[in-house]
FIMAR-785037 format. One record per residue (C-alpha): residue in three letters; x, y, z. Coordinates in steps of 0.05 Angstrom, whole numbers, plus 5000, padded with zeros to 4 digits. Example, Ala and Ser with C-alpha at 12.3 -4.5 7.8 and 13.67 -1.06 7.14 Angstrom:
! FIMAR-785037
ALA524649105156/SER527349795143/
***
This chain:
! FIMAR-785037
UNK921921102213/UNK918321202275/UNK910921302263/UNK907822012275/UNK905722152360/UNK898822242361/UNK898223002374/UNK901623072306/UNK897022522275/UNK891322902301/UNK893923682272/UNK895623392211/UNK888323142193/UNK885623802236/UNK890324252191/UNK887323862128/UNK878923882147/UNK881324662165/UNK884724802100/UNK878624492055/UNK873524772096/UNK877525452089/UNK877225352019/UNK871125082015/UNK871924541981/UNK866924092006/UNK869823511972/UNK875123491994/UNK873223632068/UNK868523002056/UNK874722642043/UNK876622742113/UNK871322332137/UNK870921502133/UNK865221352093/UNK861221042165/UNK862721642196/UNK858022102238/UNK857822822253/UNK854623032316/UNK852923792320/UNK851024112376/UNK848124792348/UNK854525072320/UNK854524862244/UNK846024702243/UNK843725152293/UNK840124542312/UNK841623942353/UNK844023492294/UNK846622842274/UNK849222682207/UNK851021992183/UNK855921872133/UNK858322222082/UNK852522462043/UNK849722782096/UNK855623092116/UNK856023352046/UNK849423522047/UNK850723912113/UNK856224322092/UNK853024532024/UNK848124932056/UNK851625132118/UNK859225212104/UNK858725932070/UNK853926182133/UNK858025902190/UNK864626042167/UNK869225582220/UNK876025712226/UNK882825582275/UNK881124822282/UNK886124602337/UNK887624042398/UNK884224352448/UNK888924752493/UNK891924382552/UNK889023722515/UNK893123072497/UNK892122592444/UNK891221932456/UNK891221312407/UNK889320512428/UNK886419962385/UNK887420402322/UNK882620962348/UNK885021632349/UNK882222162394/UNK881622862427/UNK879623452443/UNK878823972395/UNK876924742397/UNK874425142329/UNK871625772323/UNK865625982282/UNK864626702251/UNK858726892314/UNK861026282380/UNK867025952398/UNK866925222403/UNK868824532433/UNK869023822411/UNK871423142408/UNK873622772349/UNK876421992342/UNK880421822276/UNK880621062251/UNK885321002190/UNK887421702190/UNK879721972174/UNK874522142215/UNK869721642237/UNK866022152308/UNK865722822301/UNK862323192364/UNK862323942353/UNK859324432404/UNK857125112417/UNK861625412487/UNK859426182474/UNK857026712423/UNK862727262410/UNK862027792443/UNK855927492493/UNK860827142538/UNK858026962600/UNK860927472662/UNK864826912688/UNK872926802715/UNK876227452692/UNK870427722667/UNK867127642738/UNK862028252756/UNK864628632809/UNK859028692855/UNK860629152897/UNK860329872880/UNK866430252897/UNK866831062894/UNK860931512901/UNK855031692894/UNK848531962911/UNK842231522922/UNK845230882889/UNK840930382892/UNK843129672924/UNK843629022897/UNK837628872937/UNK833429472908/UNK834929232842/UNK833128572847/UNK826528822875/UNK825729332816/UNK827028802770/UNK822428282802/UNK816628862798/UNK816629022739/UNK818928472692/UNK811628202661/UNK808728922676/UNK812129532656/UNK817129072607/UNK816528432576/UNK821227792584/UNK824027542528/UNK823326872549/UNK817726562581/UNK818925822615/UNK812525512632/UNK815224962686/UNK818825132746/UNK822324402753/UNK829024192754/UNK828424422679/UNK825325072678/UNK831325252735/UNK836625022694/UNK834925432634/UNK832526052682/UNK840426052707/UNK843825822636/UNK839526532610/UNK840026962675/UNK848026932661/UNK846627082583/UNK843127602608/UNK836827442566/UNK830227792613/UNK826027132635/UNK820126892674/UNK819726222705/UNK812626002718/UNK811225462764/UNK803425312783/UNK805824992851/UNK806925392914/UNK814125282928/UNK820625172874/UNK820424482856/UNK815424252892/UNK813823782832/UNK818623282878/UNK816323452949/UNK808623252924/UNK810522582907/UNK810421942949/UNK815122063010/UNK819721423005/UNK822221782937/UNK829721882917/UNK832822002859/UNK835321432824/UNK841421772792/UNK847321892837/UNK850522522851/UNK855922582800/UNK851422492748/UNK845723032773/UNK850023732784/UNK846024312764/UNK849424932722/UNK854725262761/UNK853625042830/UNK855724302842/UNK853123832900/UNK857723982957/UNK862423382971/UNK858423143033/UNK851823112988/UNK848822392994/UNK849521912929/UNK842121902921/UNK837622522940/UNK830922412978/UNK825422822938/UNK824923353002/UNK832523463004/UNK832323542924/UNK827423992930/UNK830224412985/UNK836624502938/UNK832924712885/UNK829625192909/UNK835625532944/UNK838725502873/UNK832125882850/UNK833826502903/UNK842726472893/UNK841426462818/UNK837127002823/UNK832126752776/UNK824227122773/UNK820226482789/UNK812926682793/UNK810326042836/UNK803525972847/UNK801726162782/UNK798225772720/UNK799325832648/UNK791425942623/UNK793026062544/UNK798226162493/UNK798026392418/UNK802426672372/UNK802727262330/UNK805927062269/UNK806927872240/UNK808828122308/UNK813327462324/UNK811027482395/UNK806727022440/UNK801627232480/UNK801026832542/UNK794926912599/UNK797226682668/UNK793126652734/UNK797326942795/UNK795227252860/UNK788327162843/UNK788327602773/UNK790727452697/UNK796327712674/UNK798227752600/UNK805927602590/UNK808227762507/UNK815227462506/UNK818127232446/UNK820026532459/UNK815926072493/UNK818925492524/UNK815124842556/UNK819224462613/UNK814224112641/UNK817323502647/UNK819922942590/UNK813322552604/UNK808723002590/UNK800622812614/UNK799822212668/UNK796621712630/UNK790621382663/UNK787620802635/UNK779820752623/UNK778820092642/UNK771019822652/UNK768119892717/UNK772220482739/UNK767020942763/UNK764020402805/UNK770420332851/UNK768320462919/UNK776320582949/UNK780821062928/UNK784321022859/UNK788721492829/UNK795421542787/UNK801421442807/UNK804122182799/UNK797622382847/UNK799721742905/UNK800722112973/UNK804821502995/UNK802520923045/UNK800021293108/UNK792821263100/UNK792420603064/UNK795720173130/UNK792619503137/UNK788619493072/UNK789219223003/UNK793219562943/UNK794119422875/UNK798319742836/UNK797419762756/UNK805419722727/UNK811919392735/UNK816720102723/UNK820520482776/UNK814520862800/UNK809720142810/UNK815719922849/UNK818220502891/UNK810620472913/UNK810019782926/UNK816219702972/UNK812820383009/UNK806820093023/UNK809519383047/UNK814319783092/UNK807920103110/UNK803519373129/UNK799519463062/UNK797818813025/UNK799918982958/UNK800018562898/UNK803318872830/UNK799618772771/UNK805118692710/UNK801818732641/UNK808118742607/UNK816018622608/UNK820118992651/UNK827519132644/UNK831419092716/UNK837919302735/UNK840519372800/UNK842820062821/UNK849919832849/UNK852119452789/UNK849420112746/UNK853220472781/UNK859420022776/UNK858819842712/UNK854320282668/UNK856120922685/UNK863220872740/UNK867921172683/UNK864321772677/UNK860622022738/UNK862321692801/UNK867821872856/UNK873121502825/UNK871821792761/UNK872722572795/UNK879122242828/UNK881822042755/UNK880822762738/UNK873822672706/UNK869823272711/UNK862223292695/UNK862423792628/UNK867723282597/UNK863422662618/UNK857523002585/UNK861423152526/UNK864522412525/UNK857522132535/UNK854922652476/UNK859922472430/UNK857121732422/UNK852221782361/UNK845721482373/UNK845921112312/UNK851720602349/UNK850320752423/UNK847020212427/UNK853219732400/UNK856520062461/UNK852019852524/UNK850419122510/UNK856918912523/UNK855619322600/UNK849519002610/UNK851918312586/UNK856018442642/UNK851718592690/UNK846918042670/UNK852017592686/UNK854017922752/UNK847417912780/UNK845317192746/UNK842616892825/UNK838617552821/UNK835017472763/UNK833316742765/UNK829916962827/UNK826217442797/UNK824616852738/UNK823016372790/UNK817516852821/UNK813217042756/UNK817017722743/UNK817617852659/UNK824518082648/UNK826918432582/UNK834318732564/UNK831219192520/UNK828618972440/UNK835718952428/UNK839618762486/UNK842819482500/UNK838619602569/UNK836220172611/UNK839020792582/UNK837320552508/UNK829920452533/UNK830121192568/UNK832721482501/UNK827521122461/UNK820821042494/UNK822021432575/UNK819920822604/UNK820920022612/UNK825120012672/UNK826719932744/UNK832820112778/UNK833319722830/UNK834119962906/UNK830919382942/UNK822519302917/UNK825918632868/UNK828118282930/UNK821318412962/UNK818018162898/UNK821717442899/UNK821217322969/UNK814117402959/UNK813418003003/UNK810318462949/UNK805217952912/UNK805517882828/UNK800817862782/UNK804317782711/UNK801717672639/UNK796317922654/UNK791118522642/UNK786318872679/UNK778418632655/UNK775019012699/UNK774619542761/UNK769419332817/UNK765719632877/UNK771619222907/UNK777118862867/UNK780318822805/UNK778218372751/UNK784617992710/UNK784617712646/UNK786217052674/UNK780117042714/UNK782817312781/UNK780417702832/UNK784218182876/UNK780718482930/UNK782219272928/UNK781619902977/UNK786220212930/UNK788620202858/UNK795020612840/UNK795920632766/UNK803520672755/UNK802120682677/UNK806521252652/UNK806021892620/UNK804122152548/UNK808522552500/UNK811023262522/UNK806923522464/UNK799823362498/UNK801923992537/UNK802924482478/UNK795424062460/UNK792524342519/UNK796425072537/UNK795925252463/UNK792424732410/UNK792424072386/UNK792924412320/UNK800324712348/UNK800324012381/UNK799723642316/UNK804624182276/UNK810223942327/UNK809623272335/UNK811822682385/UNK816322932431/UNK822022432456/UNK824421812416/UNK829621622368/UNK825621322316/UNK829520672327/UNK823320232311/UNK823019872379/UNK817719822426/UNK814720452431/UNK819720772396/UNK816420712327/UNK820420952257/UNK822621192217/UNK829621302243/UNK831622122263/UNK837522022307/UNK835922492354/UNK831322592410/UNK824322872378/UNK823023692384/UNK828623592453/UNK832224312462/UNK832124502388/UNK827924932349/UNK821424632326/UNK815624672273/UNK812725202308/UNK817225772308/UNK819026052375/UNK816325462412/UNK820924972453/UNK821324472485/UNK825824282554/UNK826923632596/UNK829723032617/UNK833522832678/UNK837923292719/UNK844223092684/UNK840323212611/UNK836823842640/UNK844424082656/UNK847223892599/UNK841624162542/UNK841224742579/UNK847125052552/UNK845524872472/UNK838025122485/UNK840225762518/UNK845125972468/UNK839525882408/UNK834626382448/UNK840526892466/UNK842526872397/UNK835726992375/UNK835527502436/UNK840927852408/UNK839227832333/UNK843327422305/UNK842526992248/UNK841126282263/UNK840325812195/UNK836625282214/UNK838724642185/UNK835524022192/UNK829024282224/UNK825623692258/UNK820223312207/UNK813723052237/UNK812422312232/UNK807922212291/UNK803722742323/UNK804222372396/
***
């Protein structure tokens, strides 16, 4: 007997996990599951962004959730196939729940589940105005003194944060705080974007000129409005910026630029925040009811005290602050740091005719940005994956669906891979001093992004500089001492200095919330960013998600928003739909709320 085709494999164990869950008979719906299986849950089942691991926790899960969420018509998803190689089963799914309709993936080993992704598309009757439901726009028939699309916008722009009150206050008018604004505008949830620089997004025109992204295209989209075809792979700062803020105006979004977030404390009876703001030269007070901070995943520039600082005579500043190499031709640099920022500044100032030497206290991963590309992220967002019919919510969703718990197991065969591609490259790097590291466990760049934000290079042409001797290299080595002149090594060198760049990171997202609202609040929410994988600066114990990221937190009605462009895309959607459903008043059972093991 011919065995089963794999859509029928699938609806049989769909039918099955339906029926039980139906039921409720969370036993038996357990029994679906292999006992290393995982259960990813984007906000539909948790109302939180959610992993659970095996079946206890899914068990545990479901006991307190099941009766509240109340899922239902578990299917393939429509226009979806099946597919089944090496004994792994998998698909697309949709489900409803009794308040959102959802989307998933699932992959079946043995007939069970072993990945379960399940996410949150839209809240019933909330729908986004989009396709059929498009607005019209224009308005046809009659009428006396009707008020344009223009006037409105201007009406609204007047007096939201005057004569009413947004619901949702962004403080962060990055590539963030504009994601979010848009994923809300179409929810129609009333929000203010505040942005203390003059412009949208000038957060990347401000930084050192040579700077371009160091994603490509397919991977950065924003919400609704791709790159146009003719955009270039990778996006100088002042082009990025220039799309952004265009976005900013089509999207129709109230950004308040020029404006800084003073204060922020919240009323626990009234359930409101009350939030002081500086803007054309007055305070405003601003009471929304969520507060969100999208001030970037790094949080504070961290500058190192080292001795002797205040007796520098040249300029020194951090690297988030460097204006780039123009004033500093035919002088000395050194720059503090080995990541992408100590190297994007070091090849600047060389092009420039700066003598710079880079000053590496620690290991550095490196992976070239071609063989990335290729290798590390070509299936899902890349040209040939749009030509294979790839589009970017499915390579999200693919991507999403990969617990964190194994995600590692997944990239050190890529980077294994590329360490062997690029072998001539490294050695050179070996031969010239450079410390090299694949990560604590071998599973590279992204694993180090997802655990500590930091510990890489992607490179774009500062390496080669770096073996051929170009851009000098101090390594193993730590700073002693700032003089009128130099800087002092460890190891007894001396490195003349007109300028000292330190390209030595950023602090945890919560040093904000320390400093807009309290380090009490600070404290009460905890390290933002991190796994708990108990690697480098990634310390335990384990959580399986990123800390406090897009998901409610210890301090109700306080959020927190960031990442890159493809994670400030992607989050967007799961963060939006928690305030709109808050918005709108509907219940939202927290489970899983995020525990604090490390206030930063």
């Amino acid at each position: 007997m011919l065995d089963k085709a794999p859509a029928k494999k699938l609806s049989d164990v769909l039918d099955q996990f339906s029926a039980t869950l139906a039921a409720g008979d969370i036993d038996k719906a357990v029994g679906c599951f292999q006992e290393d299986c995982y259960w990813r849950d984007l906000v539909t089942f948790t109302w939180n962004i959610k992993t659970m691991e095996g079946r206890d926790q899914v068990r545990d899960m479901l006991m307190s959730q099941l009766a509240k969420i109340k899922p239902s018509n578990w299917a393939l998803a429509k226009g979806e196939h099946a597919t089944e190689s090496d004994g792994l089963l998998e698909s697309w799914i949709s489900f409803e729940t009794e308040v959102a309709r959802g989307f998933g993936h699932i992959r079946l080993k043995n007939g069970k589940i072993w990945t379960l992704l399940t996410a949150m598309v839209e809240l019933k009757g909330h729908e986004e105005p989009a396709g059929f439901a498009r607005p019209l726009g224009a308005k046809h028939g009659h009428g006396k003194n009707r008020p344009t699309w223009k006037e409105e916008r201007e009406k609204e722009a007047t007096e939201l944060g005057f004569i009413s009150q947004p619901n949702t206050l962004i403080i962060g008018g990055g590539q963030g705080g504009i994601a979010l604004g848009a994923r809300l505008r179409q929810l129609g949830v009333p929000t203010i974007i505040v942005e203390k620089n003059e412009r949208a997004d000038d957060s990347w025109r401000k930084r050192y000129k040579s700077l371009c992204l160091h994603d490509p295209v397919w991977y950065d989209h924003l919400p609704y409005i791709d790159f146009p075809k003719n955009w270039p792979v990778f996006s100088p700062k002042d082009k990025i910026g220039d799309w952004l803020e265009m976005y900013t105006k089509v999207m129709e979004l109230n950004y308040w630029s020029s404006t800084q977030a003073k204060s922020a404390t919240y009323d626990d009876q009234k359930k409101e925040w009350t939030v002081v703001v500086h803007r054309d030269g007055k305070d405003i007070t601003l009471k929304p009811k969520q507060l969100v901070l999208a001030t970037g995943m790094s949080g504070r520039p961290n500058i190192p005290q080292f001795k002797g600082m205040e007796n520098f005579k040249g300029d020194q500043h951090h690297s988030s602050k460097h204006p780039g190499p123009d004033s500093y031709v035919g002088k000395k640099a050194v720059v503090i740091g080995s990541n992408n920022s100590a190297h994007d500044i070091c090849a600047a100032l060389w092009e420039a005719g700066v003598d710079v030497t880079m000053v590496q206290r620690s290991t550095t991963h490196i992976v070239k940005s071609d063989t990335l590309m290729d290798i590390g992220l070509g299936a899902l967002y890349s040209e040939q994956a749009v030509q294979n019919g790839m589009t970017t919510a499915k390579a999200d969703l693919i991507f999403a669906s990969l617990p964190y718990k194994i995600l590692h197991e997944f990239q050190i065969p890529l980077y294994e891979k590329m360490k062997e591609r690029d072998a001539a490259f490294y050695e050179g790097l070996g031969r010239a001093g450079f410390m090299l590291d694949w990560g604590d466990d071998g599973s590279g760049l992204f694993m180090k992004y997802l655990r500590r934000g930091s510990g890489y290079y992607i490179d774009i042409g500062a390496s080669q500089l770096i073996i051929d001797g170009a851009i000098k290299l101090n390594s193993g080595v730590d700073v002693t001492e700032i003089k009128e002149h130099s800087v002092l090594l460890s190891d007894g060198t001396e490195l003349p200095a007109d300028v000292v760049v330190y390209a030595t990171g950023y602090g945890s997202m919560n040093g904000w919330a320390a400093e807009l609202i309290s380090k009490e609040v600070a404290d009460k929410v905890g390290k933002c960013w991190g796994l708990g994988s108990n690697t480098t600066k990634d310390p335990g114990p384990w959580e399986g998600e990123q800390r406090n990221m897009w998901k409610p937190t210890q301090q109700e009605a306080l959020w927190f928003h960031g990442g890159n462009l493809h994670q400030s895309r992607h989050y967007s959607q799961f963060l939006s739909l928690q305030l709109k459903a808050r918005h709108e008043g509907i219940a939202t059972p927290v489970y899983g709320l995020q525990q604090v093991h490390h206030t930063g």
